[in-house]
C-alpha positions in Angstrom: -16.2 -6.5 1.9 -14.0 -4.0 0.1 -14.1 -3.7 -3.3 -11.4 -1.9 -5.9 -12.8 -1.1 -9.8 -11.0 0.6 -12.4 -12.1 1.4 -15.6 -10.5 2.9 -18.2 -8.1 4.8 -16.1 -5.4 7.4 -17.7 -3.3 9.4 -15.9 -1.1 12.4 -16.4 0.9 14.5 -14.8 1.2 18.0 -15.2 3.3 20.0 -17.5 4.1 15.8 -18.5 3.7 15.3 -22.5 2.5 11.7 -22.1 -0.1 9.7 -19.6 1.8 7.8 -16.8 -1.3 5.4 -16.7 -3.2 4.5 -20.0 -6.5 3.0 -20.2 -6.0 0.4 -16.9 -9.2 -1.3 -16.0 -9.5 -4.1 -13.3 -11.3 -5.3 -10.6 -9.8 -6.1 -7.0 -11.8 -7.2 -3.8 -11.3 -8.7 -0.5 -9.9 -12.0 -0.1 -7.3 -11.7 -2.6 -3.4 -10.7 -2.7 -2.2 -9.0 -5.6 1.4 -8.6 -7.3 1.4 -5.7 -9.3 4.7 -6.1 -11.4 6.4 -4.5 -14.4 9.4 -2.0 -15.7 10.9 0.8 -13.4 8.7 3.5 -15.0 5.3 1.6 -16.0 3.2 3.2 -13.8 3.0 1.3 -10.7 3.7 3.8 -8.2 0.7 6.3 -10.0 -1.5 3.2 -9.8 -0.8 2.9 -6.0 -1.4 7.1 -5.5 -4.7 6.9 -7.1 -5.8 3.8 -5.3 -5.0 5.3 -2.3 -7.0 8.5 -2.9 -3.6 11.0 -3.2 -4.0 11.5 -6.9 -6.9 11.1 -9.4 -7.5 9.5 -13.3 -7.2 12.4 -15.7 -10.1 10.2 -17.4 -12.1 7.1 -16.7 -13.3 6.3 -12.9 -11.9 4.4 -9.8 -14.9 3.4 -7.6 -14.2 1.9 -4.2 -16.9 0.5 -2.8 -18.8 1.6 -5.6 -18.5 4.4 -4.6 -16.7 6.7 -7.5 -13.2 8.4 -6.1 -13.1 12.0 -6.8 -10.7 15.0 -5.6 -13.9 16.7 -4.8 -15.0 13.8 -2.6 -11.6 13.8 -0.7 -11.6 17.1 0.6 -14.7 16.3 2.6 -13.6 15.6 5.7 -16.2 12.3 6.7 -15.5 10.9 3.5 -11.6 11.2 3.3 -11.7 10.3 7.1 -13.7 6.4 6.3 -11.4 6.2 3.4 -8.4 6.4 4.7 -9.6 4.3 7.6 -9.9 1.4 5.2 -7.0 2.3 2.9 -3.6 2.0 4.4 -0.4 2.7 1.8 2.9 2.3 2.4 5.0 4.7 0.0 8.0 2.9 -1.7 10.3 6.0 -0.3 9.7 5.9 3.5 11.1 8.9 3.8 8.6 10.8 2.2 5.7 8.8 4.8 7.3 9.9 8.4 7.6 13.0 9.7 6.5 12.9 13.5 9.7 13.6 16.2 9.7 10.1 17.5 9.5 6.5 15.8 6.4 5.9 18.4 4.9 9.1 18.1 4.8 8.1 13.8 3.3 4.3 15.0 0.3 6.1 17.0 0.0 9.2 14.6 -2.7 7.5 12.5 -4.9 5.8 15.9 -5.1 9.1 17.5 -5.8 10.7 13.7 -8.7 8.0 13.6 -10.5 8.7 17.2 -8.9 5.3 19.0 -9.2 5.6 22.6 -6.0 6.7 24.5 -5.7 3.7 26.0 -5.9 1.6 22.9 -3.2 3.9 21.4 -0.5 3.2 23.9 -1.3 -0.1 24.0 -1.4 -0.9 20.7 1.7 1.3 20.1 4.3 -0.7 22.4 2.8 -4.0 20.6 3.8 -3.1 17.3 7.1 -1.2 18.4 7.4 -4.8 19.7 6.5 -6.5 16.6 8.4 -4.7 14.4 11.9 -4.6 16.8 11.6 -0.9 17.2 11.2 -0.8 21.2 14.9 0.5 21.5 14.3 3.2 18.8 10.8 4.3 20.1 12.0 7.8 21.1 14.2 8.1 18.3 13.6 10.7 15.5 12.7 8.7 12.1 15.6 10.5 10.5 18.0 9.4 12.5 17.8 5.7 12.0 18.7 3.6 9.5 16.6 3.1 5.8 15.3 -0.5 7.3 14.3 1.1 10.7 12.3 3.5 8.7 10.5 1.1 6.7 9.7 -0.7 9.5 8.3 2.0 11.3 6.4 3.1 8.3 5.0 -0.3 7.9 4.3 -0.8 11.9 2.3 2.9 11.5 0.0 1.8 8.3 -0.7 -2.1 9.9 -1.7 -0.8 13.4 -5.3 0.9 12.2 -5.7 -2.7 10.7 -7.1 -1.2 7.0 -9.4 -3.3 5.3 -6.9 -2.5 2.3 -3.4 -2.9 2.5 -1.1 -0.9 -0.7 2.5 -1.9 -0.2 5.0 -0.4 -3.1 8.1 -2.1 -3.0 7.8 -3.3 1.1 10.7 -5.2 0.7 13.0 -2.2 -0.4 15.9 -1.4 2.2 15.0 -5.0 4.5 17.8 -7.5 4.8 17.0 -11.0 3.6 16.1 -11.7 7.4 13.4 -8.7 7.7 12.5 -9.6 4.0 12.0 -13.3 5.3 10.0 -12.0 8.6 8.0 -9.9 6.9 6.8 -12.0 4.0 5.8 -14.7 6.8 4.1 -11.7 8.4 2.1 -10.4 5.2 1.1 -14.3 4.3 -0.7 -14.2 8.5 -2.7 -11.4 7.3 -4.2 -12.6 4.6 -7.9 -12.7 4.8 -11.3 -12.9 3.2 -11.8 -9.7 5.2 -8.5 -8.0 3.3 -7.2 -7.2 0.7 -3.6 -6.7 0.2 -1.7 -5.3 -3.3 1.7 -4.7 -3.2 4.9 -4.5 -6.3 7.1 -6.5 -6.5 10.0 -6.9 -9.3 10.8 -10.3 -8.5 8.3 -13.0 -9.7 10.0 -15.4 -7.2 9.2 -13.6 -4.0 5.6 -12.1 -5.6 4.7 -15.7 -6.0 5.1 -16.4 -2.3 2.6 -14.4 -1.3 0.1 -13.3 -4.4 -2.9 -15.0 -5.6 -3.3 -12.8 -8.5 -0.4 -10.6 -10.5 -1.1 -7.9 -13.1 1.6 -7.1 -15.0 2.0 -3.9 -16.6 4.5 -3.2 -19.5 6.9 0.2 -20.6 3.8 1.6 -22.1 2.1 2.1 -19.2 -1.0 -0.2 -19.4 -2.3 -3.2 -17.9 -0.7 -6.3 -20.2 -2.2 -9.3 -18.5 -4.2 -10.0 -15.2 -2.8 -14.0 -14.4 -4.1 -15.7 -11.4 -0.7 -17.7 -9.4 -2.1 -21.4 -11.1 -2.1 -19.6 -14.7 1.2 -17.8 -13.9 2.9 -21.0 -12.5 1.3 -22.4 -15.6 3.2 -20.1 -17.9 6.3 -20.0 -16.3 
């Protein structure tokens, strides 16, 4: 079981004159599928880069695990390793995620990164080019497809290590309403008692598909209510 605690986390960036996170405390663990939700500029992107171990609270703790995540504790190379082979996080701006030569090379990138065997690796690369319809782009170069192509890649290259902990921001950016359809149907199958899945979403409709629990954050940057879906569906 995996288990996410925050408390009391602030975060700013520097040379910034005010906290992009202020004072967020919650508790996540396995088994559930969380909305994160809230105005373009509350914070959910920072939440999603300190829960996935690329930046750090300015005060209070994050503890995964129990275990408390430091910057210190990251540049060890054990620890960082068995983090980030539980912790998979897809960035909101795929562009930013892929940077191998070839869509395939980006899907088996984290396996070989991880010590899978080679043969695992090539098998389990052609399923998920496959699974994600990227077999007839396998050799292409990730910036020479199209802005769905790359999210799909992106998403095929986090979901193939099969993390105990799955960070989607914005997963539906850039995907038609078919892909948007597929992969919603997709993320439902993958629910688990052995996962745990968070992921934003601005639209309450679609978050509601798929999330047991929202947390909604508001233009000042901190957590306004934690709703489970029967006490959302209550309020709406």
């Amino acid at each position: 079981m995996s288990k996410i605690e925050l408390n009391q986390v602030s975060f700013r960036y520097r040379d910034e004159q005010e906290d992009s996170l202020r004072e967020i405390s919650a508790s996540m663990e396995t088994g559930s599928c969380w909305c994160v939700s809230g105005p373009n500029g509350c914070g959910k992107t920072t939440l999603f880069r300190i829960l996935a171990g690329l930046e750090f609270p300015t005060s209070g703790t994050y503890r995964f695990n129990g275990e408390e995540i430091t910057a210190q504790k990251m540049k060890k190379n054990e620890f960082a390793w068995d983090f980030h082979r539980r912790v998979g996080y897809l960035f909101q701006d795929s562009d930013a995620q892929l940077f191998c030569s070839s869509v395939e090379e980006e899907i088996a990138f984290g396996m070989e990164q991880l010590g899978f065997s080679e043969a695992e690796v090539r098998g389990k690369t052609d399923e998920y080019l496959e699974l994600f319809h990227l077999t007839g782009i396998r050799k292409k170069a990730p910036f020479h497809i199209s802005g769905g192509e790359k999210k799909r890649t992106a998403l095929a290259a986090i979901l193939v290590t099969d993390p105990e902990v799955l960070i989607l921001d914005e997963p539906y950016n850039n995907l038609d309403e078919e892909m948007q359809a597929w992969l919603l149907e997709f993320l439902e199958k993958l629910k688990s008692p052995d996962r745990l899945i968070l992921f934003a979403d601005h639209h309450r409709n679609s978050a509601s598909a798929l999330a047991d629990r929202f947390l909604f954050m508001n233009r000042h940057h901190r957590v306004e209510e934690e709703q489970s879906k029967h006490s959302a569906g209550e309020k709406s």
